[in-house]
C-alpha positions in Angstrom: -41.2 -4.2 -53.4 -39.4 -1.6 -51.2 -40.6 -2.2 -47.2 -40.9 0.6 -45.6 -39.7 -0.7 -42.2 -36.5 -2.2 -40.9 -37.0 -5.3 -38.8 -38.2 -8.3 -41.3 -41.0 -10.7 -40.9 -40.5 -14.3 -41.0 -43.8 -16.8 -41.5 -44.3 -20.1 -41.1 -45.8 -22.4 -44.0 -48.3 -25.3 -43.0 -51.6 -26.3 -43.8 -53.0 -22.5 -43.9 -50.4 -21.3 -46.5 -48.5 -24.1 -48.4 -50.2 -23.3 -51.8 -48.4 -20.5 -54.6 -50.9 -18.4 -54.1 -50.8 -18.3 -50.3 -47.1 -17.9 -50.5 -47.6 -15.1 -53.0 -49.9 -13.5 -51.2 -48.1 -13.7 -47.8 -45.1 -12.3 -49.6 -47.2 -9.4 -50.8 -48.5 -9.0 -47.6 -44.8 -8.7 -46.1 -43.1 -11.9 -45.3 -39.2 -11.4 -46.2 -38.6 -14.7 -45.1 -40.4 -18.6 -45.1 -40.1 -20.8 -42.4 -40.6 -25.0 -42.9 -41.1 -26.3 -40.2 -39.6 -29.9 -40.1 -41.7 -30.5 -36.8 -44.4 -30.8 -39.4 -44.9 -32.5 -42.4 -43.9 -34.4 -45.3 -41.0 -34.2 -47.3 -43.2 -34.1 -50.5 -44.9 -31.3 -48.9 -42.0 -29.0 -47.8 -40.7 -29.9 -51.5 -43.6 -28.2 -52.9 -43.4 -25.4 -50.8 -39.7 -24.5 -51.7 -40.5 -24.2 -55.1 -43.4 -23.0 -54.5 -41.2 -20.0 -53.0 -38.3 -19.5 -55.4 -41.5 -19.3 -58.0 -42.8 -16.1 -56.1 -39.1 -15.2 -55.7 -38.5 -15.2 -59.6 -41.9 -13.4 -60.4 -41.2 -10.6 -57.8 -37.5 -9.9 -58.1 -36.4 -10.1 -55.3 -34.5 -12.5 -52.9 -36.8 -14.6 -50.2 -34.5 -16.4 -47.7 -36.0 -19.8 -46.4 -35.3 -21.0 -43.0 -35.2 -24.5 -42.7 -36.1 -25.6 -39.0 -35.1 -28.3 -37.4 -37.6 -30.5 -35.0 -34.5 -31.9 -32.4 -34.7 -34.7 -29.4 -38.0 -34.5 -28.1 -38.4 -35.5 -24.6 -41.9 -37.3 -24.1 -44.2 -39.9 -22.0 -45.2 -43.0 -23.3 -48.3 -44.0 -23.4 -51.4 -44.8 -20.9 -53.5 -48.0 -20.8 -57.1 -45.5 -20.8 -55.3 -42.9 -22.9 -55.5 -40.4 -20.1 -55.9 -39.7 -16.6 -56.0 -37.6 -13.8 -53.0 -36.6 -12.0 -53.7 -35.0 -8.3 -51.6 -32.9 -6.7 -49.5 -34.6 -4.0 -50.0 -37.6 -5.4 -46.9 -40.2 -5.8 -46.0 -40.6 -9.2 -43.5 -43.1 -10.8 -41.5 -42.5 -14.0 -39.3 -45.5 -15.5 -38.0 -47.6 -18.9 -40.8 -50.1 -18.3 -42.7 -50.0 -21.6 -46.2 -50.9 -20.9 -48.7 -48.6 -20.5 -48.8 -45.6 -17.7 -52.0 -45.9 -14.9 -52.3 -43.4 -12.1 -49.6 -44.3 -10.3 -46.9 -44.5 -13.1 -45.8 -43.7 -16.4 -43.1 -45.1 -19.1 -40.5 -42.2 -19.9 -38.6 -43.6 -22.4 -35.6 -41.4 -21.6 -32.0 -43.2 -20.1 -30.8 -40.1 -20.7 -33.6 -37.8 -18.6 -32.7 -40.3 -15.3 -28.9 -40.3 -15.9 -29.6 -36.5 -14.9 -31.8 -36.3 -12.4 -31.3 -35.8 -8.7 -33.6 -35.5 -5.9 -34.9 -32.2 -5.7 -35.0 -32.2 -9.5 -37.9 -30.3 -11.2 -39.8 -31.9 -14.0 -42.6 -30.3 -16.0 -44.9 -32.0 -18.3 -47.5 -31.1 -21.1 -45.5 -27.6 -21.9 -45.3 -27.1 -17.9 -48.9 -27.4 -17.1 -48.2 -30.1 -14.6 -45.0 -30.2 -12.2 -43.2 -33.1 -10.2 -40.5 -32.6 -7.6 -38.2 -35.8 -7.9 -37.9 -37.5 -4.5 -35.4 -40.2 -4.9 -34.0 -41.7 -8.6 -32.1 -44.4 -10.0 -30.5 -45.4 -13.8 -34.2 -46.5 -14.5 -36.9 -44.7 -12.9 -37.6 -41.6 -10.5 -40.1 -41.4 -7.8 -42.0 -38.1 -7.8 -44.2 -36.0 -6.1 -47.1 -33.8 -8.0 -46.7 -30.5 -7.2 -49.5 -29.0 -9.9 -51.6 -31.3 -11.1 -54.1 -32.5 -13.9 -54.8 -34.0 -16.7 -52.3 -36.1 -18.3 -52.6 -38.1 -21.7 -50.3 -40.1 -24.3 -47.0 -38.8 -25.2 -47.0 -35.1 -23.6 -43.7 -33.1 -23.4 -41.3 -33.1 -21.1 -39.3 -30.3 -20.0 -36.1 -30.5 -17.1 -35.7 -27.0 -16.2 -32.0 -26.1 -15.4 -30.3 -29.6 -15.9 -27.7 -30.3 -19.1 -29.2 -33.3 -20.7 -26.1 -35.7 -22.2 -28.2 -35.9 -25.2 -27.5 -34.5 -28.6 -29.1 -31.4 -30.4 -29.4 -33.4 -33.8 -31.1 -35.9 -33.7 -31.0 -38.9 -37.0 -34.7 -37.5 -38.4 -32.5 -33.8 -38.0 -29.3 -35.2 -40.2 -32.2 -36.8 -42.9 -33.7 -33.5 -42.9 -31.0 -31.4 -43.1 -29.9 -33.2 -46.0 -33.0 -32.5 -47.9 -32.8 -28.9 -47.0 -29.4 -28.0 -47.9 -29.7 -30.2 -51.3 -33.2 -27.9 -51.9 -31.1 -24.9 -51.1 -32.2 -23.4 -47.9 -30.6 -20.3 -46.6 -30.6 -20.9 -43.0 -31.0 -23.8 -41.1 -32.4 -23.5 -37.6 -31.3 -25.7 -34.8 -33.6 -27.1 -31.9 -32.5 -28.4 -28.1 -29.3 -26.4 -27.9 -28.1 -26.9 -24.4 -24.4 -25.5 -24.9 -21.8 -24.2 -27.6 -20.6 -27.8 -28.5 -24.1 -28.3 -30.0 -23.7 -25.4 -31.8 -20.5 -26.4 -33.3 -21.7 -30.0 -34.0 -24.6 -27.7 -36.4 -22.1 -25.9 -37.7 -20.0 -29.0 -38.8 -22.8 -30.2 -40.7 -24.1 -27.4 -42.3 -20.1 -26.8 -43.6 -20.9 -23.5 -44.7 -23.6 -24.4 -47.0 -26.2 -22.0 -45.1 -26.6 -19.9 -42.5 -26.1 -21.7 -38.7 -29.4 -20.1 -36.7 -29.5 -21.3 -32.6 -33.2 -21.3 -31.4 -33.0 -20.4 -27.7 -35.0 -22.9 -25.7 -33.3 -24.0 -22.7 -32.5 -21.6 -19.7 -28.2 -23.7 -19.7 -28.3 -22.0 -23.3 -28.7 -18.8 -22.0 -26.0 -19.2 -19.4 -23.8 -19.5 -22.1 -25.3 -17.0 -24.8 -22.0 -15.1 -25.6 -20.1 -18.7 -26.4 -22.9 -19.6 -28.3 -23.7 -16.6 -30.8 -20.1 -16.2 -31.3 -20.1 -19.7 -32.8 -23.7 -19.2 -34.5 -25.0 -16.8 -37.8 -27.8 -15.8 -36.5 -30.3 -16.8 -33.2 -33.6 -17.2 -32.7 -35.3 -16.6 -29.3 -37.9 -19.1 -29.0 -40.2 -17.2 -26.1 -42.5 -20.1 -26.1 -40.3 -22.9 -25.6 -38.2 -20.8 -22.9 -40.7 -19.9 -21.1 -42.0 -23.3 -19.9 -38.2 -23.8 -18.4 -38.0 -20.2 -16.7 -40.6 -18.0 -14.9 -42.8 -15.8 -17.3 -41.4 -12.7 -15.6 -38.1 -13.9 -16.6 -38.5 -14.0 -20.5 -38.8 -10.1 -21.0 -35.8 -9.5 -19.2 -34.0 -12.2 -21.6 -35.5 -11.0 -24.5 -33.6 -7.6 -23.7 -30.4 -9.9 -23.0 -30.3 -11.9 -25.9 -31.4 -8.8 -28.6 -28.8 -6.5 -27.0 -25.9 -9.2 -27.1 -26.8 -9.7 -30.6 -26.1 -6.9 -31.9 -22.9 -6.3 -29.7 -21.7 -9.5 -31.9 -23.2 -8.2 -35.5 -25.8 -11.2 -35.6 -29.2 -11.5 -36.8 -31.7 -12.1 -34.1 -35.3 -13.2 -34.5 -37.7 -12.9 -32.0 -40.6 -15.6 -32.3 -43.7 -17.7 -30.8 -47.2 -16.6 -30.1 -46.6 -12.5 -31.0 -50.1 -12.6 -32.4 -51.2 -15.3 -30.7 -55.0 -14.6 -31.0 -54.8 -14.0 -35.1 -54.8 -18.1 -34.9 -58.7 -17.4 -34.8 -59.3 -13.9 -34.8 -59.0 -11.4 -37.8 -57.6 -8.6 -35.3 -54.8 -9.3 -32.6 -55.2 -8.3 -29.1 -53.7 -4.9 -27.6 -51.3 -6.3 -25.6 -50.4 -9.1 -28.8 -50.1 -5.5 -30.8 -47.4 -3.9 -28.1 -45.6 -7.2 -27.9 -44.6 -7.3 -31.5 -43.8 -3.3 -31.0 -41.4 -4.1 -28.1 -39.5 -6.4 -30.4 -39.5 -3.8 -32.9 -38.3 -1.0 -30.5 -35.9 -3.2 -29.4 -33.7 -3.5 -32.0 -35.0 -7.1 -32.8 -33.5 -8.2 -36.6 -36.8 -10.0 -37.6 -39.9 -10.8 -36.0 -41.7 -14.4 -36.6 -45.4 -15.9 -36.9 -45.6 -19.7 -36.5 -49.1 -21.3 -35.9 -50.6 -17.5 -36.7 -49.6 -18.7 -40.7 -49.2 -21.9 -40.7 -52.5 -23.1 -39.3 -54.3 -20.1 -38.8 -57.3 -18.7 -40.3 -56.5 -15.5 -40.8 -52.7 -15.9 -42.2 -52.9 -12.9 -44.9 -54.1 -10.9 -42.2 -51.4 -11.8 -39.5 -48.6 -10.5 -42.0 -50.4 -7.5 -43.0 -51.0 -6.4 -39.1 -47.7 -7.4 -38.4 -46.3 -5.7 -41.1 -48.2 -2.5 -39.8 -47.4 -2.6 -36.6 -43.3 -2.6 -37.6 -44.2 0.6 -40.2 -45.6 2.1 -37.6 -42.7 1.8 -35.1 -40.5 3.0 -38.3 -42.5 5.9 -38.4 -42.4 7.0 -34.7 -39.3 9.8 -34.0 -38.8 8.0 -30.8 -37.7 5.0 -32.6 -34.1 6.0 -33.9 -33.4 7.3 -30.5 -34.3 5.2 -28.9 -32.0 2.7 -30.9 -29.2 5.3 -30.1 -29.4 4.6 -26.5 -28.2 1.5 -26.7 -25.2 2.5 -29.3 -22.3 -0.3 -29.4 -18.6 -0.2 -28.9 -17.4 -0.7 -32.4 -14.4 -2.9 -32.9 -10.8 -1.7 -33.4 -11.1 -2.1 -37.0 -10.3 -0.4 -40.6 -13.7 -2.4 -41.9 -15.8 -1.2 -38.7 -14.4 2.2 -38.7 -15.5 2.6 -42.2 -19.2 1.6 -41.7 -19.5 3.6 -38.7 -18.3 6.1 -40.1 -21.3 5.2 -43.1 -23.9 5.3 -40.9 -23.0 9.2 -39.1 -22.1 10.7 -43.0 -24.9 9.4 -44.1 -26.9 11.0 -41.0 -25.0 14.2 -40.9 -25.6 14.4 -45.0 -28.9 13.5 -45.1 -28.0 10.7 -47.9 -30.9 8.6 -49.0 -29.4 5.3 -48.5 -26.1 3.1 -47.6 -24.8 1.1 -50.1 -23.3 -1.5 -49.1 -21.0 -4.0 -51.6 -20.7 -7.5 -50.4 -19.7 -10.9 -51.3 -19.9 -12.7 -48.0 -22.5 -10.3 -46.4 -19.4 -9.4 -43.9 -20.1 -5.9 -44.7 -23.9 -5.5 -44.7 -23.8 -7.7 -41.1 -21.6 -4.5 -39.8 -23.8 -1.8 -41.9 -27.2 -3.4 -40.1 -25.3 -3.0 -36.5 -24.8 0.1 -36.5 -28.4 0.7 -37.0 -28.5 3.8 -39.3 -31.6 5.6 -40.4 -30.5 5.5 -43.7 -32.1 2.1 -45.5 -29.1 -0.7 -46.1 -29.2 -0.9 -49.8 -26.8 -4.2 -49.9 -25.9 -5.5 -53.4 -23.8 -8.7 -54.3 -22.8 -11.3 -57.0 -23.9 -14.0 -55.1 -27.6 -15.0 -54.9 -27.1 -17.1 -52.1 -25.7 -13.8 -49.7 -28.7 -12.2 -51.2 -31.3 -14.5 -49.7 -29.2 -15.3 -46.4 -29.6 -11.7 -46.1 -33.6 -10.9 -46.7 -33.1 -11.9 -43.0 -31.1 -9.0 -41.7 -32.3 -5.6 -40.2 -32.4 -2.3 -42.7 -30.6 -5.0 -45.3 -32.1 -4.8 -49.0 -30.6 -7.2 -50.6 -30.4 -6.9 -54.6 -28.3 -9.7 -56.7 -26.5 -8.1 -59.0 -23.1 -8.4 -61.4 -20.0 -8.1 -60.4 -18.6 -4.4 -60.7 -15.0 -4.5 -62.5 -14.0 -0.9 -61.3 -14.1 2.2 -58.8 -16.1 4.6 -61.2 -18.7 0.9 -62.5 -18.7 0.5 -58.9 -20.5 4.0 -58.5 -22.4 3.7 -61.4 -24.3 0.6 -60.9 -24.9 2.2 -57.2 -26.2 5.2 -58.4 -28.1 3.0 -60.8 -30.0 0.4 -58.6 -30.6 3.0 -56.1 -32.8 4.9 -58.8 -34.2 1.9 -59.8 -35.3 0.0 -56.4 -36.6 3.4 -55.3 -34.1 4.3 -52.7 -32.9 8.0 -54.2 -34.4 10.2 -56.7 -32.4 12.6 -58.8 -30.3 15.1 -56.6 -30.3 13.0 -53.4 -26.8 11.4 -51.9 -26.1 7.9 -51.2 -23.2 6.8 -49.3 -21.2 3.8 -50.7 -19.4 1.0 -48.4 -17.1 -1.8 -50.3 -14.2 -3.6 -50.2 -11.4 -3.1 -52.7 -10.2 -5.3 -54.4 -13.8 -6.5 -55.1 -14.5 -9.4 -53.9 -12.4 -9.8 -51.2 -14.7 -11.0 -48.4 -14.8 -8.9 -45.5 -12.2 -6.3 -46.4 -14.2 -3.3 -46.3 -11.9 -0.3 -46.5 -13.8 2.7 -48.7 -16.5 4.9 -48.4 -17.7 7.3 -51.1 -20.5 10.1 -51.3 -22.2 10.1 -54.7 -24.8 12.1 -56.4 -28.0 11.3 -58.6 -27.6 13.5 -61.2 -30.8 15.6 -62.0 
């Protein structure tokens, strides 16, 4: 199951696509890695679907990664005495800790921690930022607001406080019951919701102790203040458009897009760009034009994966969504404009002997015309700098560990293949040679360029690079 494309596709599982033959059929269709969300659902259900998974993964062959994601504080109103009302612009409006039911006039915002922030001035946006209040005056308690865009407004709507650090924590105790469960079921990645800062991030990390891969879903506009802190510390990021863009002006969100993919790959991590890229497939068989160039941008962009949520999880059409998608990135692949594209935004590599030897992969490979890299890795250290240097050659990665190998279904270019452990220099190039005939990456007569670290299986110590044939 070769793809003929570089950037993966990640899917969400829900009610649309939580059965084996969904999930075998999405996988068919192009989905290199699951997403559960933890938003969502029982614990019985996301059970089912991770074995659901690693059923599809032992019948195809290959490694699927499964991304684990966490729901995180979520900031909401209480309730109202009719259910819902009718907000008006310039209206007053009163938010406070008094429990009993909202009316016109007020609302309970069960929050110490959303007032212990505020000032006057403040911003607040509710229902995903359909309706805005400017804060006029606040206390420990409550805040007296003005309406600025009205509405309706109903039972336990979202909150959003654009451009304010909440003292509140990323992981919440539904996150560390959760996490639990998803590292015991053997998830690969495990995404993180809310993060405001780095210290979030290396609160995750703490928790996840190296057991998967840390992934920081960018959310909040203080997050991106503070985006090189916070990929340094992280695996891998996801850029969560939809979320983001409640907190900043739309305008804003291409420009970060740009930001957050080019940063990135300056650090060697994967990053996923996600929410509502075919927005429309939800109810439609065909995406819109516009939905179409979106998921090309992402593509063009140098974007590591590329993510569906509601399109496959509650969708009607969730086959469909994968297949387009999955067209759309061939089709980008295809384009001669891509690769050069890609080259206009060439890194600075790192003074290193392990980055000098896979840049070096990438331009013999280019200037050979070799098939594929191969790339030898325990820790994925060494596909993670193959996949940054964006090569045109496919990143044929192989490793002993299974584990690397489905962390790694994630990663741009990267196919992962779990394999023995190779005992020698000349077993080294055989088993190469080998799986590259096998997995369809090189027919007899072509090159392939090998990357590894020697002694085997030190992680990270990449330091050879050889050139071998297929024999015809």
């Amino acid at each position: 199951m070769r793809r003929r494309r570089s950037v993966k596709i990640v899917a969400t599982l829900g009610p649309s696509s939580s059965r084996i033959e969904e999930i075998r059929a999405l996988h068919a269709a192009g989905v290199d890695v699951f997403r559960l969300n933890f938003s969502h659902g029982s614990r019985e259900e996301h059970e089912a679907r991770l074995a659901a998974i690693r059923e599809v993964e032992a019948e195809s062959g290959r490694p699927i990664g499964i991304l684990a994601d966490l729901q995180g504080p979520k900031l909401r109103l209480g309730s109202f005495a009719k259910g819902r009302i009718e907000l008006e612009e310039g209206a007053s409006f009163r938010l406070d800790l008094d429990p009993r039911p909202g009316d016109e006039t007020r609302a309970p915002l069960p929050h110490r921690e959303v007032f212990a922030a505020l000032s006057a001035g403040t911003l607040l946006l509710l229902d995903d930022g359909k309706l805005s209040l400017k804060v006029l005056s606040c206390g420990a308690d409550f805040a007296e607001t003005l309406c600025l865009v009205g509405g309706p407004l109903s039972d336990h709507k979202g909150v959003n406080v654009p451009n304010v650090v909440l003292a509140v924590s990323a992981v919440t105790e539904k996150d560390r019951t959760d996490l639990a469960f998803a590292l015991e079921k053997g998830a690969d990645w495990i995404a993180f919701s809310f993060v405001q800062r780095p210290e979030d991030v290396a609160e995750g990390r703490k928790l996840v102790a190296e057991r998967a891969g840390v992934m920081v879903k960018l959310e909040k506009p203080s997050a991106i203040k503070r985006l090189a802190e916070i990929i340094e510390l992280a695996d891998g990021v996801m850029l969560a458009r939809g979320d983001l863009g409640v907190e900043m002006p739309p305008e804003d969100v291409p420009s970060v897009q740009k930001e957050v993919i080019h940063a990135c790959r300056l650090a060697g991590k994967p990053v996923v760009v996600a929410t509502q890229m075919l927005e429309s497939m939800i109810f439609s068989p065909t995406p819109t034009r516009a939905e179409a160039s979106d998921v090309a941008t992402a593509v063009y962009e140098g974007a590591d994966a590329v993510m569906l949520s509601a399109e496959t999880a509650a969708g009607r059409y969730p086959v469909e969504a994968v297949a387009m998608m999955n067209r759309i990135a061939c089709r980008v692949h295809q384009d001669p404009l891509f690769f050069s594209l890609l080259e206009t935004t060439r890194i600075e590599h790192r003074r290193s002997d392990p980055d000098a030897i896979t840049a070096a992969a990438s331009q013999v490979a280019h200037t050979a015309g070799a098939a594929a890299i191969v790339s030898y890795t325990t820790s994925g250290a060494t596909a993670l700098r193959a996949a940054r240097e964006r090569p045109q050659a496919p990143i044929l990665v192989l490793t002993s560990s299974l584990s690397t190998a489905r962390r790694l279904a994630l990663l741009w270019g990267a196919h992962p293949v779990h394999t023995r452990d190779v005992e020698s220099f000349s077993d080294m190039v055989e088993e190469a040679l080998r799986i590259a005939r096998k997995e369809e990456f090189a027919r007899p007569g072509e090159r392939i360029v090998i990357t590894a670290g020697i002694p085997f299986g030190t992680p990270g110590a990449t330091n050879t690079l050889h050139i071998a044939w297929l024999e015809r």
